[in-house]
C-alpha positions in Angstrom: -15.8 11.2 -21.6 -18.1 12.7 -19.2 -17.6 10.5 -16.3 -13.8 11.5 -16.6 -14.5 14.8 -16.5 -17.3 14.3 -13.2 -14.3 12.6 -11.6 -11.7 15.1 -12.6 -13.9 18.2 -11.1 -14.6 16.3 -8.0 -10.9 15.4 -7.4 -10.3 19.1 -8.4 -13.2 20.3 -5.6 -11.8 17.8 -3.2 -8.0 18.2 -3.4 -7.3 21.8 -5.1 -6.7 22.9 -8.7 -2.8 22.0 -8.1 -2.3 19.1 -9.4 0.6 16.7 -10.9 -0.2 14.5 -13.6 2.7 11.5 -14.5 4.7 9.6 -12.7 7.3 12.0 -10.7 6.1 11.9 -7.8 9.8 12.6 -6.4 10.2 15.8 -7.1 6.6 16.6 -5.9 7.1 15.8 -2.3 5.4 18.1 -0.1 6.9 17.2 3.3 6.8 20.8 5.3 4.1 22.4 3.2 0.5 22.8 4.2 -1.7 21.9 1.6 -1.7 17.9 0.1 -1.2 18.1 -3.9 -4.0 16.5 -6.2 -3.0 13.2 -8.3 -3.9 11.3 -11.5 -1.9 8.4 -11.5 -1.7 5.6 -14.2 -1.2 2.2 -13.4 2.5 2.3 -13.4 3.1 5.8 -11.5 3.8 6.1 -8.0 7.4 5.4 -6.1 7.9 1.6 -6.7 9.7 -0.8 -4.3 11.2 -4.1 -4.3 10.5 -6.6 -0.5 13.8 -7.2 1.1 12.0 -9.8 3.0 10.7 -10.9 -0.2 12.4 -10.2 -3.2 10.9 -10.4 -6.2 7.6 -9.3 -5.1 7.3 -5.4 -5.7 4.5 -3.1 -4.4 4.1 0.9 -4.9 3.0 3.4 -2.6 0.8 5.5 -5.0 -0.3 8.3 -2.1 1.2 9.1 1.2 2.8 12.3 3.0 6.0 11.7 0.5 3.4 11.2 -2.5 0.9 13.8 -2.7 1.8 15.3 0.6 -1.6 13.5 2.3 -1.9 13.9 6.4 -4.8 11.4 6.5 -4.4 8.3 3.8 -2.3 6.1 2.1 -2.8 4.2 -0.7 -0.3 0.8 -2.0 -0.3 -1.3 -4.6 0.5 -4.7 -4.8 1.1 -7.5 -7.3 1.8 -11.0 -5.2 3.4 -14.0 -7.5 1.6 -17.4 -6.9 2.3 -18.8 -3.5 2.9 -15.7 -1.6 1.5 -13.5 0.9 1.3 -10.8 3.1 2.4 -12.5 6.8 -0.3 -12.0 9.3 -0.6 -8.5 11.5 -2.3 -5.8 12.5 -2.5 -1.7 12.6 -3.1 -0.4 15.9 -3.6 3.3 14.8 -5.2 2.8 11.3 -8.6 1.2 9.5 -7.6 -0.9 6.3 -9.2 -1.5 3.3 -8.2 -3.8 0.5 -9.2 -4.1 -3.0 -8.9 -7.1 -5.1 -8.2 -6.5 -8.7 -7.2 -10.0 -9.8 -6.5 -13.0 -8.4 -7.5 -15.9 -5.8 -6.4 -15.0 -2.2 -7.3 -16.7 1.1 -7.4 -13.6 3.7 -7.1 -14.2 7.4 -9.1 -11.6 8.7 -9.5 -11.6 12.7 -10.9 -15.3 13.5 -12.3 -15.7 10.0 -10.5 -17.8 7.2 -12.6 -16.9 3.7 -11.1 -16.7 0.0 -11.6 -13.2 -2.0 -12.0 -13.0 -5.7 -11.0 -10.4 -8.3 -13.4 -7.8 -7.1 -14.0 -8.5 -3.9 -13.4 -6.1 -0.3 -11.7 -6.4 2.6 -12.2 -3.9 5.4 -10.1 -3.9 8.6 -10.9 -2.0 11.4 -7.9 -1.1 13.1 -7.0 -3.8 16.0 -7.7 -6.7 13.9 -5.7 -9.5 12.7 -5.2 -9.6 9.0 -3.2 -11.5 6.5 -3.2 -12.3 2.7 -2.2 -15.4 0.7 -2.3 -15.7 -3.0 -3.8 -18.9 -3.3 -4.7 -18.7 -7.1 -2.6 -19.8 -10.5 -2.0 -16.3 -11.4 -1.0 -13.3 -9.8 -2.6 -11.1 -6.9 -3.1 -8.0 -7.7 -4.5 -5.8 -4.8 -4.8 -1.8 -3.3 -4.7 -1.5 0.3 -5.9 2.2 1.9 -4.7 3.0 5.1 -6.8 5.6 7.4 -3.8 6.8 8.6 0.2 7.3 7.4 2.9 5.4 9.4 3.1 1.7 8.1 4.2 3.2 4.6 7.9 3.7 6.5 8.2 0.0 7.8 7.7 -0.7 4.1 10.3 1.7 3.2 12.5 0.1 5.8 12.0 -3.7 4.6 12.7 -2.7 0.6 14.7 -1.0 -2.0 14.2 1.2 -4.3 13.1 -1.1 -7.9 16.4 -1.4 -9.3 18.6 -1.3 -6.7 20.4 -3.8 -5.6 18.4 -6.1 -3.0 20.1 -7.3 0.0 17.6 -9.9 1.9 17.0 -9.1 5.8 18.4 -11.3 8.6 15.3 -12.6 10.8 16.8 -10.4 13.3 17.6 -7.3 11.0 13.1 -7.7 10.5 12.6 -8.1 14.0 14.5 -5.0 14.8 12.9 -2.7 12.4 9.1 -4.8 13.7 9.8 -3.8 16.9 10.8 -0.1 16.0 7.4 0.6 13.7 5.3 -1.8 16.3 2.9 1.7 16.8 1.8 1.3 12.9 2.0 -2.7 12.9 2.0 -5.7 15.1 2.8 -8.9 13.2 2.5 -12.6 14.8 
């Protein structure tokens, strides 16, 4: 019990005494207001999304200016089926780090080539190549933080809402919207 309340008074020193517990975070937008809104979310909170380019593979974006109203970070989920991956790019404005929770992934990370295990890191300074392939038998489950918002709406644009209808992307339709969010990510 104590650590939770340690980590409940820091979150409360570091973000405000506002804060939203559960899993509406849409009504809790804070677009236009000043001040970014403390979170405690459980594993299945946050605003979940399907892949257009990928369907059947779902992420969530747990904090972001829409999600807690942050200027400076955001924070997505991810749970990759065998055999898929996250194609190979990179964020000219942001640093990236990922965190495996479970899983085998082979991560492509600049010139390097190196598998990551349940547990393992990933940072990515901004400028460098990085990609992610779940190379295990079960599946991938991963948080990446982003220094900075902006490639949180090129996800938007590339996916649904869970449960709504997904209609896959043309390889021209994904080159379109690449090209319009190429100042958060460059993919090769």
């Amino acid at each position: 019990m104590r650590p939770a309340i340690t980590m409940l008074g820091i979150t409360t020193l570091l973000f405000g005494a506002h804060g939203i517990v559960g899993n509406d975070l849409s009504s809790h937008s804070t677009e236009g207001k000043a001040r970014a809104t403390a979170l405690i979310l459980a594993s299945q909170d946050g605003e979940r999304r399907e892949f257009r380019t990928r369907p059947g593979t779902f992420f969530t974006v747990k904090v972001d200016p829409q999600n807690g109203g942050s200027e400076h970070i955001v924070v997505i989920w991810e749970d990759m089926a065998p055999g898929d991956g996250i194609p190979t790019h990179l964020h000219p404005e942001a640093d990236e780090l990922i965190l495996i929770h479970e899983g085998t992934s082979k991560v492509t990370l600049g010139d390097k080539i190196q598998e990551a295990h349940a547990g393992a890191m990933v940072f990515i300074p901004k400028n460098t190549w990085i990609g992610v392939e779940n190379v295990g038998s079960g599946h991938l489950i991963s948080t990446g933080v982003l220094s900075a918002p902006g490639y949180e709406d090129y996800l938007r644009a590339i996916s649904v809402p869970a449960g709504q209808p997904v209609v896959p992307l043309s390889m021209a339709e994904l080159d379109e919207l690449r090209k319009k969010h190429a100042s958060h990510a460059i993919y090769q």
